[in-house]
N, C-alpha and C positions, 0 to 999 in steps of 0.2 A: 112299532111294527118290526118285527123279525125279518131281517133279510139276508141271505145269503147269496154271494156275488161269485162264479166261480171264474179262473181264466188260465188264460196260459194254452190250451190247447192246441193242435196243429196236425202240420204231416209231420213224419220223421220215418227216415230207414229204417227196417229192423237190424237191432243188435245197438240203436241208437238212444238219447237219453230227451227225458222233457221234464219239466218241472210245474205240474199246476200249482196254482194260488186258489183260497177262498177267503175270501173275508165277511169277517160278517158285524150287522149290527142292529140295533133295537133289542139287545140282552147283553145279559152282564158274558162276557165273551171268555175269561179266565176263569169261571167256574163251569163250564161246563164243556162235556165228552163232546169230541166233534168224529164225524166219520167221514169217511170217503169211500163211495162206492159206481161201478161199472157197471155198464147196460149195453151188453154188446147186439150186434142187430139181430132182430127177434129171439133174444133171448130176455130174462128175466134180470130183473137187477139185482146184483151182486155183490155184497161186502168186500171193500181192497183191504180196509182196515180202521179202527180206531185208536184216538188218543184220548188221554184223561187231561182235566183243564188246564196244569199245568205241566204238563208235555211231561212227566215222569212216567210211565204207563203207555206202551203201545203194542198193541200185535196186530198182525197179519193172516190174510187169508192164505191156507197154504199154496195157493198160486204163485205167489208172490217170491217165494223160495228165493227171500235175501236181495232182491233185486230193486224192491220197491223201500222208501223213508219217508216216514210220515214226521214233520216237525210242526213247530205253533211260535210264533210272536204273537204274544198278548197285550204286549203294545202297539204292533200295529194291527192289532187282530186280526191276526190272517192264518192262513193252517195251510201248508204246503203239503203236495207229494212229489217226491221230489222218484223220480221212477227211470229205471237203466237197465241196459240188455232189452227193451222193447223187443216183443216177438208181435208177428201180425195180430194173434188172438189178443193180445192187450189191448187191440182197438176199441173203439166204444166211444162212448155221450158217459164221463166224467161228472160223477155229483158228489156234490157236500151236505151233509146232512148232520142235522139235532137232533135233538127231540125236544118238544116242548112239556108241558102240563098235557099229557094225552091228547099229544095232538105233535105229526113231525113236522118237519120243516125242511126244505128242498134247495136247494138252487136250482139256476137252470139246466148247469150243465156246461159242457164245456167238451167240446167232439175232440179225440184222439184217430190219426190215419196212420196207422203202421203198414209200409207198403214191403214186401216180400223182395 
């Protein structure tokens, strides 16, 4: 069974820094692209960025303008963003995502409060 666990989230200042974690498991966790993407309130969900399975390989949404670092331990199977300079609008419900055999896979999420 596929699971992805995400954490790390909080309040933080803007201009401040946070670091989510996801880990995941029930697949082979080294071969495979993980993403990370943002769901700000009523808005649509949004690509932060991906990585390829063995973290060579990553880009960003141009939002992101340098500010945001996507890494992976694949021994501890976890995929970090590690994200600085926080502005309000970075706020959101924080996911990690796969893809399976036609078919994604989600965490729950993980809430972000950047307060002005």
């Amino acid at each position: 069974q596929v699971q992805l666990v995400e954490s790390g989230g909080g309040y933080v200042q803007a201009g401040g820094s946070l670091t989510l974690s996801c880990t995941g498991s029930g697949f082979r966790f080294s071969s495979n692209v993980l993403y990370w993407y943002r769901q700000g309130p009523g808005k649509e969900r949004e690509r932060v960025g991906i990585m390829n399975g063995d973290g060579s390989n990553t880009k960003y949404a141009d939002f992101v303008n340098g500010r945001f670092t996507i890494s992976r331990d694949n021994a501890k199977r976890t995929t970090y963003l590690h994200m600085t300079d926080l502005h309000p609008e970075n706020a959101g419900v924080y996911y990690c995502h796969k893809n399976g055999l036609g078919f994604p896979y989600w965490g729950q999420g993980t809430q972000v409060i950047v307060s002005s």
